[in-house]
N, C-alpha and C positions, 0 to 999 in steps of 0.2 A: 734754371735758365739764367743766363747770366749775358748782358752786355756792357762794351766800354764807351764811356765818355769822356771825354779832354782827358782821357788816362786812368779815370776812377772807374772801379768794377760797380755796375748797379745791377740788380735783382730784376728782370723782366717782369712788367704787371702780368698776372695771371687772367685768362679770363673766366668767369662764372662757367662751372656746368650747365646746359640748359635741358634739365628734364620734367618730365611730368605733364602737367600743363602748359608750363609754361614754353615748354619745348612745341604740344600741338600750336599753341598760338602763333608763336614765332612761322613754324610751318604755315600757317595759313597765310600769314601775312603775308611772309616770300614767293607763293605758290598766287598771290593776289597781284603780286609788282612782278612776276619774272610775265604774267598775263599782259601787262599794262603796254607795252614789251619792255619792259627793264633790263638789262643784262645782269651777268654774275655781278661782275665785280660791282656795279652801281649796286645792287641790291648789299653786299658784301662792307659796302662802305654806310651805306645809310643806316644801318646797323649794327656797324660794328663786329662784324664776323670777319673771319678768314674766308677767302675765295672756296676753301675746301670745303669748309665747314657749312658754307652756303651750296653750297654745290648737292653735300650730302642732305640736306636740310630738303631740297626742292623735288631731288630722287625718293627722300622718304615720305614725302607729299603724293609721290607718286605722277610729280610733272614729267611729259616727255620733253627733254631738253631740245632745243633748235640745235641747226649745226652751223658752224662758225660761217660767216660769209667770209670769200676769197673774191679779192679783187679782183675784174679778166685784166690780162694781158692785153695793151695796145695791139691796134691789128695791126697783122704781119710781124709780131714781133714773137721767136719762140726760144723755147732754154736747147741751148747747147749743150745739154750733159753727156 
């Protein structure tokens, strides 16, 4: 993996595998803050994961994920499609 800076090619940091133990832990921890109600990405950043990687992390936890909220629509106003 590979990105540019002011024109120089640099090596993208890699991140650690997380398995083993350390992997349940991690799991738990996420599966304790996505409770708190944390969302992905806050949990994702407080630890330094990718959104996916938290994502999979929470599903192997066995949490059932919320579903996104959508904002309503002002009343009287609707999509012309």
């Amino acid at each position: 993996m590979i990105s540019e800076l002011n024109g120089h090619v640099q090596p993208q940091k890699r991140r650690p595998r997380r398995r083993g133990e350390e992997r349940e832990l991690l799991r738990a921890q996420l599966k304790k803050g996505y409770a708190r109600p944390a969302s992905i990405r806050n949990l994702a950043a407080e630890h330094d994961l990718s959104y996916g990687l938290t994502r999979v992390l929470l599903l192997e936890a066995g949490v059932e994920l919320r579903t996104r909220k959508h904002k309503p629509s002002p009343a009287g106003v609707t999509d012309a499609h």
